[in-house]
C-alpha positions in Angstrom: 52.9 162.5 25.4 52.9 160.6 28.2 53.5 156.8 28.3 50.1 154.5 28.8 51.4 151.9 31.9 51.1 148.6 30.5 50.8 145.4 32.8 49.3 141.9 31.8 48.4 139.3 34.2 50.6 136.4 34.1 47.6 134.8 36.4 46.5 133.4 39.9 49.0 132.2 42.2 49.3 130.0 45.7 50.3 131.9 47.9 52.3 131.0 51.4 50.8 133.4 53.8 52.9 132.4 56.7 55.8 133.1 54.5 55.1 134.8 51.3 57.3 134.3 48.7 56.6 137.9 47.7 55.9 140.1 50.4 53.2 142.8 50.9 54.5 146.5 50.8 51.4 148.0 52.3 52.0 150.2 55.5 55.9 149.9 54.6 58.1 152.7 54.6 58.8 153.2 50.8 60.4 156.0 48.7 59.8 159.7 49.4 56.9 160.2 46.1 55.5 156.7 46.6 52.1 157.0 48.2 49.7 155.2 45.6 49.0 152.6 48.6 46.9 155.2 50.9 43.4 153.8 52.6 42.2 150.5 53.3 43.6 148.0 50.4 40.1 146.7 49.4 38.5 150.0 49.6 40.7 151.4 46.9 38.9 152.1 43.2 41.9 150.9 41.5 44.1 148.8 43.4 45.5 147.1 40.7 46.6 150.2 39.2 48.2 151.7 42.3 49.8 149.2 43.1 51.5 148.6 39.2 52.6 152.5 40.0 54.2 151.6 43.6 56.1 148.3 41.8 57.0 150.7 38.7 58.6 153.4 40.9 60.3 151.2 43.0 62.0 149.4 39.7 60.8 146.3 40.1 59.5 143.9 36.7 56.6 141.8 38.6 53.7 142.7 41.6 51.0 140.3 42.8 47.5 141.3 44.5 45.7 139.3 46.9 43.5 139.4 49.4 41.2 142.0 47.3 43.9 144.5 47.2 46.6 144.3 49.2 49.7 145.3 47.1 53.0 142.7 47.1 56.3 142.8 45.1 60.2 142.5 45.7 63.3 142.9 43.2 63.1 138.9 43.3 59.0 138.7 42.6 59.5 137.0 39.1 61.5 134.3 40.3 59.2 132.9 42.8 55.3 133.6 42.3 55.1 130.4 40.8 56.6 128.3 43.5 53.3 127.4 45.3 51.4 126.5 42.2 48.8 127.7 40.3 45.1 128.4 41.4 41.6 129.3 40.2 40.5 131.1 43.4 41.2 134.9 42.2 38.7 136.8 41.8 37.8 140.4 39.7 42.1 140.2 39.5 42.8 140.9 43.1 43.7 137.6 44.3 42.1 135.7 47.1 42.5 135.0 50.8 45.5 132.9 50.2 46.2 133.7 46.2 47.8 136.2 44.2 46.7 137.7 40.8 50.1 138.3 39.4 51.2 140.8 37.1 54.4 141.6 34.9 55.0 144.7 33.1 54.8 144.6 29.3 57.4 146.3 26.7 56.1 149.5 25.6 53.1 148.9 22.6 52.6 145.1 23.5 49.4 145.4 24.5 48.5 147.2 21.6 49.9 144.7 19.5 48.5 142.4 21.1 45.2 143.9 20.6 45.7 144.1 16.7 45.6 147.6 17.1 49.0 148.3 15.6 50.2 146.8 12.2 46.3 146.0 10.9 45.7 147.2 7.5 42.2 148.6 8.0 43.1 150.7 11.3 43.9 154.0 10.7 
């Protein structure tokens, strides 16, 4: 059985874009087995998802999209999203021209907790 890959969005962001606090990793030279990040950001079906697999191979806890789908995180991510604010322009969970929707990776069954799903007398 494979494990399900379990994120939750820890919400929408300021972003510097000048000098993001966490930086984009699209077009970088990453890992040999890391290629979730191919195309045009905003073209991909699941950016969201790809990039939670680039941030999960690469080790790190936290990853932010902005811009519709361009894929950010660093080893430091989850000390400094928050350092520009919050903001309500993110939209669909892929941030905004200067915004990130963040994400941090849950522990393994949180969301099903969270959901009711595990634990609940009347599910089988």
């Amino acid at each position: 059985m494979v494990p399900a890959l379990e994120y939750v969005s820890v919400g929408c962001w300021r972003e510097n874009i000048e000098s993001p606090w966490i930086p984009s990793i699209e077009g970088q030279s990453l890992p040999y087995g890391i290629n979730y990040l191919t195309g045009i950001p905003e073209n991909r079906p699941d950016a969201i998802t790809a990039c939670a697999m680039a941030t999960l191979r690469l080790g790190y806890e936290v990853f932010a999209i902005r811009q519709m789908g361009v894929c950010a995180t660093s080893p430091d991510a989850h000390l400094y999203f928050r350092f520009e604010g919050s903001s309500t322009s993110c939209s669909e969970g892929k941030g905004g021209a200067r915004d990130n929707s963040v994400y941090r990776f849950a522990r393994q069954g949180m969301m099903t907790q969270q959901q009711g799903l595990v634990g609940s007398p009347d599910k089988a």
